[in-house]
N, CA, C and O of each residue as an XYZ file, in Angstrom:
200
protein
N      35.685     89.423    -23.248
C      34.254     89.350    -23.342
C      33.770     87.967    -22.889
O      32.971     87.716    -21.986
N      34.516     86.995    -23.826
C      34.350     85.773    -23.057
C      34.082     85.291    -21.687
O      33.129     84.689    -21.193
N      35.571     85.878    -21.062
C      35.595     85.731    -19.632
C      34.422     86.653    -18.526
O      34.040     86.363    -17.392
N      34.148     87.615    -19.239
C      33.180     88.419    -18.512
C      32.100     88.129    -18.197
O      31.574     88.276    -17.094
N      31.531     87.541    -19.457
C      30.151     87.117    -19.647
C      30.007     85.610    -18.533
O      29.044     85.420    -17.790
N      31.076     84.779    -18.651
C      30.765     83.723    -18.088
C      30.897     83.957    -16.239
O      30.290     83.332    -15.370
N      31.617     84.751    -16.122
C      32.040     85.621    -14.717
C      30.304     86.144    -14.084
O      29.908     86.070    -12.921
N      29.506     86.682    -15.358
C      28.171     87.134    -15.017
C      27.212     86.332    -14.733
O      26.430     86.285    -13.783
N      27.389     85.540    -15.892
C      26.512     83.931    -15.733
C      26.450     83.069    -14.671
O      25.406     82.437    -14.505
N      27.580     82.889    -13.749
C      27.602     82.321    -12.472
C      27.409     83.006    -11.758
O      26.425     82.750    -11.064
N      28.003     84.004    -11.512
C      27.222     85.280    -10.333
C      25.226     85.142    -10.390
O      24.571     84.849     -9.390
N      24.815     85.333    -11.305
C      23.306     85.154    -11.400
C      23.112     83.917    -10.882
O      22.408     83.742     -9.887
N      23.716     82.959    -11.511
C      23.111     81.523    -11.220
C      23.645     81.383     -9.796
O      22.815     80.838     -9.068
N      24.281     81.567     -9.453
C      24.720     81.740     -7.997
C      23.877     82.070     -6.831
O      23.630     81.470     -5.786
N      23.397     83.560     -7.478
C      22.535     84.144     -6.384
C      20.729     83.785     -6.728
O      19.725     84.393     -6.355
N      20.899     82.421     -7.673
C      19.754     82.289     -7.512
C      18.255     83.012     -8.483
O      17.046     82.787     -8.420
N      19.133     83.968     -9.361
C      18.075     85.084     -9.921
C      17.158     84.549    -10.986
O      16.458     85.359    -11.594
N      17.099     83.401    -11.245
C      15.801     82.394    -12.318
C      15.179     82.615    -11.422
O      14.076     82.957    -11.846
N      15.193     82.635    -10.439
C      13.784     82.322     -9.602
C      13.030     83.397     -9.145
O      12.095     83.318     -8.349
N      13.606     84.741     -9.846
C      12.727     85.759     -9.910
C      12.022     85.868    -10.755
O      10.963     86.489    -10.658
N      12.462     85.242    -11.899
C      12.117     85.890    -13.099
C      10.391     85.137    -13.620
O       9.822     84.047    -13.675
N      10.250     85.997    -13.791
C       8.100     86.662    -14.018
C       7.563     87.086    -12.635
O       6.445     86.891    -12.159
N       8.618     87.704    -12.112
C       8.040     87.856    -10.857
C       8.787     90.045    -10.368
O       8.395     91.031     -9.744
N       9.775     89.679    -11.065
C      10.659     91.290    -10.808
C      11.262     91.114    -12.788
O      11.834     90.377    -13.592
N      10.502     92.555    -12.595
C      10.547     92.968    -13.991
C      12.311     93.348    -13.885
O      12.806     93.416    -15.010
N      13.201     93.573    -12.869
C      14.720     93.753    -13.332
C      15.127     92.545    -13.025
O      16.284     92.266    -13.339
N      14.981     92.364    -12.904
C      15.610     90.301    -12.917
C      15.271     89.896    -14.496
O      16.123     89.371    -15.212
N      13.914     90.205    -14.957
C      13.570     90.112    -16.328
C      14.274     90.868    -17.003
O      13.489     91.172    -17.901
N      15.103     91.335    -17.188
C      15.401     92.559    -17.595
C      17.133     92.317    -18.386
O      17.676     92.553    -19.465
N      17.517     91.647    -16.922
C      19.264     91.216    -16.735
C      18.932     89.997    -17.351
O      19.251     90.108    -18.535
N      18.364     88.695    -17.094
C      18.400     87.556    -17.478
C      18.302     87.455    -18.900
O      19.027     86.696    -19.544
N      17.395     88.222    -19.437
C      17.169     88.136    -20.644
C      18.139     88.916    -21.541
O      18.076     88.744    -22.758
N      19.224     89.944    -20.898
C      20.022     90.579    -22.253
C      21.227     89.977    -21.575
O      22.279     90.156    -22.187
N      21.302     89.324    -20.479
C      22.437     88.164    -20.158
C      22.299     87.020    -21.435
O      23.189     86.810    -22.259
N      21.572     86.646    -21.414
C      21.068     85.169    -21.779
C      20.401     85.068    -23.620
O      20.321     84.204    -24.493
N      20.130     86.171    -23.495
C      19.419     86.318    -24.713
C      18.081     85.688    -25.299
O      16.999     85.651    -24.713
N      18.414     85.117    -26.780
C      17.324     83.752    -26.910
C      17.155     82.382    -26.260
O      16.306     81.529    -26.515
N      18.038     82.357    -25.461
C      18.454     81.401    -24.274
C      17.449     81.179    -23.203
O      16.725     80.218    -22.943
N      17.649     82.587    -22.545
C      17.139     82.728    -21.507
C      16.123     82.045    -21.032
O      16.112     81.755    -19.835
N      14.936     81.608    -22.001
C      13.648     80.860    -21.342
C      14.514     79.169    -20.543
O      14.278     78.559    -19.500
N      15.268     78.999    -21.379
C      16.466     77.263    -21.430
C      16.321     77.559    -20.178
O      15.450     77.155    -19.407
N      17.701     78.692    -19.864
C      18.184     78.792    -18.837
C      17.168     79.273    -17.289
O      17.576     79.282    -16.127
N      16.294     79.499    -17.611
C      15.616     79.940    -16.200
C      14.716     78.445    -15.998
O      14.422     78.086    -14.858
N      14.273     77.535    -17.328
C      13.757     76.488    -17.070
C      14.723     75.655    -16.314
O      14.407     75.494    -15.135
N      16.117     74.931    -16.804
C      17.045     74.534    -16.499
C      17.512     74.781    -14.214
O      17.673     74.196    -13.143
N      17.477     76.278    -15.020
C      17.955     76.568    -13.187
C      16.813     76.048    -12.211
O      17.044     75.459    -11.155
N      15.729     76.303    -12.636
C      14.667     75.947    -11.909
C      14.149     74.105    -12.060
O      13.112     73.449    -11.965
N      15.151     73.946    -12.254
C      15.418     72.192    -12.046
C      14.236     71.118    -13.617
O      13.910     69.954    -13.852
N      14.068     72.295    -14.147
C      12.935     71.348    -15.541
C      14.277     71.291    -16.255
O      15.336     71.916    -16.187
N      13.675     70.046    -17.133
C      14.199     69.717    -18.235
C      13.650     70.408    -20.314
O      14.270     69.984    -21.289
């Protein structure tokens, strides 16, 4: 599970998919049951905010 999840986490961040998100409701969709209560961190983060 470990390994899976983190296998998923770079694939997204990879292809870039924060930078859909409020924009494609399935990007919203994955990021957020990827990421969980996270998710806002992580799409701020990818998108270069602190």
């Amino acid at each position: 599970m470990f390994l899976g999840n983190g296998m998923l986490f770079s694939v997204m961040l990879a292809i870039d998919m924060p930078s859909l998100f409020g924009s494609d409701p399935d990007a919203d969709d994955l990021l957020g049951t990827a990421f969980g209560e996270k998710c806002l961190q992580v799409v701020q983060l990818a998108r270069g905010g602190r």
